[in-house]
DOGUVEX-102316 format. One record per residue (C-alpha): x, y, z; residue in one letter. Coordinates in nm, 4 decimals, decimal comma. Last residue first. Layout:
REM residues N
<atom east="X" north="Y" up="Z" resn="a"/>
...
***
This chain:
REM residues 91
<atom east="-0,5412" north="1,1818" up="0,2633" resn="x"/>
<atom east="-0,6711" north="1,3504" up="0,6017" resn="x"/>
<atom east="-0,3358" north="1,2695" up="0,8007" resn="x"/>
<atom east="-0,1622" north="1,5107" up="0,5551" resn="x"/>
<atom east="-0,4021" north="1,8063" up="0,6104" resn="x"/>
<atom east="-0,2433" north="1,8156" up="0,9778" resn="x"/>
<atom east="0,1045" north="1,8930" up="0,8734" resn="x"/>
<atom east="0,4109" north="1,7341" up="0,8136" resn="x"/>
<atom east="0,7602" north="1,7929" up="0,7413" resn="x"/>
<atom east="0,9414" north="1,5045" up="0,5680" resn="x"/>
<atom east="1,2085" north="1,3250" up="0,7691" resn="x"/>
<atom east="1,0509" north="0,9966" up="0,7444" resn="x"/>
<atom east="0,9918" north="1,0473" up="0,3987" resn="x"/>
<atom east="1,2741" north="1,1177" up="0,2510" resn="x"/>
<atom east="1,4257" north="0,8605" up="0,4779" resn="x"/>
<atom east="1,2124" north="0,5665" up="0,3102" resn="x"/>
<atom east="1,2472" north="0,6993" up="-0,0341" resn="x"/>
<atom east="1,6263" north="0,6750" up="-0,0426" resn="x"/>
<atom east="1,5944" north="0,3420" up="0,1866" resn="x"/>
<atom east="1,3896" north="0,1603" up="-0,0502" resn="x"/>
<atom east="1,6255" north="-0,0088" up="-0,2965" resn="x"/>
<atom east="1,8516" north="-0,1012" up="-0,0271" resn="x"/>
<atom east="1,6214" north="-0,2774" up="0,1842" resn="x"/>
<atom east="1,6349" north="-0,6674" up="0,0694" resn="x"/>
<atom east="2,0403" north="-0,6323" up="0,0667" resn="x"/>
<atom east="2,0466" north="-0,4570" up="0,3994" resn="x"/>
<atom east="1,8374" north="-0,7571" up="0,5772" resn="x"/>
<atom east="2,1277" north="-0,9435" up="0,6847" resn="x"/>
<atom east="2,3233" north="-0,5989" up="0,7909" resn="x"/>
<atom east="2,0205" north="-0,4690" up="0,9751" resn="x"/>
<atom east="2,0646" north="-0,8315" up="1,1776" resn="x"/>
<atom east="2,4596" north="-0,7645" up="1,3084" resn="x"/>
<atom east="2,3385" north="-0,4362" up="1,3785" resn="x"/>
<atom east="2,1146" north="-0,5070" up="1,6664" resn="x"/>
<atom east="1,7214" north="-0,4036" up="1,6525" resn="x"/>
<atom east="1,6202" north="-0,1127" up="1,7867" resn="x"/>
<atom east="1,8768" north="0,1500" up="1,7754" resn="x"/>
<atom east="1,6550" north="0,5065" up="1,6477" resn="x"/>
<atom east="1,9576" north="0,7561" up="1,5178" resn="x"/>
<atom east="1,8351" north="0,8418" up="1,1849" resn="x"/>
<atom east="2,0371" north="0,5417" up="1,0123" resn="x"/>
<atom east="1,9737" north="0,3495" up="1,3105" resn="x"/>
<atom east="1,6333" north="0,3116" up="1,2422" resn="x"/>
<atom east="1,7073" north="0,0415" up="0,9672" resn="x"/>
<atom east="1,5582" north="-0,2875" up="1,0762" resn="x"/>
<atom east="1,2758" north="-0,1280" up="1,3105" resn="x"/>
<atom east="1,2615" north="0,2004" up="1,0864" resn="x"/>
<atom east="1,2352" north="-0,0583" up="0,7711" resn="x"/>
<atom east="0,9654" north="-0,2624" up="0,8667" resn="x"/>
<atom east="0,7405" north="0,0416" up="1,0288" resn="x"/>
<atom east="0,7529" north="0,1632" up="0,6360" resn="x"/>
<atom east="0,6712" north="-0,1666" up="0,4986" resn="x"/>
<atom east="0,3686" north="-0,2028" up="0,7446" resn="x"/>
<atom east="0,2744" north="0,1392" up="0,6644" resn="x"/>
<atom east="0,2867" north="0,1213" up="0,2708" resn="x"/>
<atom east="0,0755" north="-0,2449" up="0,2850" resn="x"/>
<atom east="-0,1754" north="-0,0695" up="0,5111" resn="x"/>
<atom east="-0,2304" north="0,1913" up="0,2721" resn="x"/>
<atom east="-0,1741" north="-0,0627" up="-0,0577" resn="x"/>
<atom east="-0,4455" north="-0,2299" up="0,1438" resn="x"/>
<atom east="-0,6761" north="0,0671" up="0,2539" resn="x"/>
<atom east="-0,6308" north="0,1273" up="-0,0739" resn="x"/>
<atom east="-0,8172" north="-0,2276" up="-0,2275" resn="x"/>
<atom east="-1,0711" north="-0,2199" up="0,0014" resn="x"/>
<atom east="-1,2416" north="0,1322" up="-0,0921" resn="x"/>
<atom east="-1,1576" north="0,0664" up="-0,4847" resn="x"/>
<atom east="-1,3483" north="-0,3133" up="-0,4379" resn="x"/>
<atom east="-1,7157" north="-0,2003" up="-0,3500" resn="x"/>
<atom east="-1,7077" north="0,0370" up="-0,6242" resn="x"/>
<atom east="-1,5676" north="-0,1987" up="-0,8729" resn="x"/>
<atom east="-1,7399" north="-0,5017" up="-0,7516" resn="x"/>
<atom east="-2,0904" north="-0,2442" up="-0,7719" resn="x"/>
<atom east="-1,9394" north="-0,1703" up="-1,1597" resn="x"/>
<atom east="-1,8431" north="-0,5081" up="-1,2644" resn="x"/>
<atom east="-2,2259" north="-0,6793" up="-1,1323" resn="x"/>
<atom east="-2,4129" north="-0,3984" up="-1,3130" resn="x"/>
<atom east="-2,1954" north="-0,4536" up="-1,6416" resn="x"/>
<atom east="-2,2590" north="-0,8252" up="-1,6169" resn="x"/>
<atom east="-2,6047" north="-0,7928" up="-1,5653" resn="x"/>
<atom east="-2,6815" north="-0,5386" up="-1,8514" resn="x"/>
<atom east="-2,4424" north="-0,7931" up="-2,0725" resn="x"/>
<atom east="-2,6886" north="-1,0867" up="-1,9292" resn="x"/>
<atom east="-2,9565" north="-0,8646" up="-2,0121" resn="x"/>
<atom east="-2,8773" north="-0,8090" up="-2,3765" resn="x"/>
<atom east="-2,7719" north="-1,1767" up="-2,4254" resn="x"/>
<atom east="-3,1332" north="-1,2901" up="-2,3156" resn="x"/>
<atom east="-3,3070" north="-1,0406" up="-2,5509" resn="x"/>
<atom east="-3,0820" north="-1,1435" up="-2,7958" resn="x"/>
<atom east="-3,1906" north="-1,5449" up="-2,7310" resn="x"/>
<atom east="-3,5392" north="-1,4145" up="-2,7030" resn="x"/>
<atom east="-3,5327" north="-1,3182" up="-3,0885" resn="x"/>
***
């Protein structure tokens, strides 16, 4: 009988410890996909700001990197040249 008690409160334990690592974790874990999206999106205007007129870094190196970019520069200008307003700083 005291081995299902034991069981019951390990379960209760568990449960507690999964749901305070849950809460603590969600916070942490998108301000890293945040930081993650700005550090990729500062990436590609130094490599590929020329595309919207912003020379930083010579060509000769955008045109290594192109192949690793590609995939991302549809999405990358779409959003560079979205409009913004202030409830977008907020989110």
């Amino acid at each position: 009988m005291t081995e299902t008690k034991q069981s019951k409160f390990r379960q209760i334990l568990d449960a507690a410890k999964g749901t305070l690592y849950g809460l603590a974790g969600h916070d942490m874990a998108r301000f890293a996909l945040k930081t993650r999206g700005s550090m990729e999106h500062l990436f590609i205007l130094i490599t590929m700001g020329d595309l919207l007129g912003v020379p930083i870094l010579p060509p000769y190196y955008s045109l290594r990197l192109l192949p690793y970019v590609v995939p991302q520069i549809s999405t990358w200008k779409r959003r560079m040249l979205r409009e913004r307003d202030l409830t977008d700083a907020l989110a």
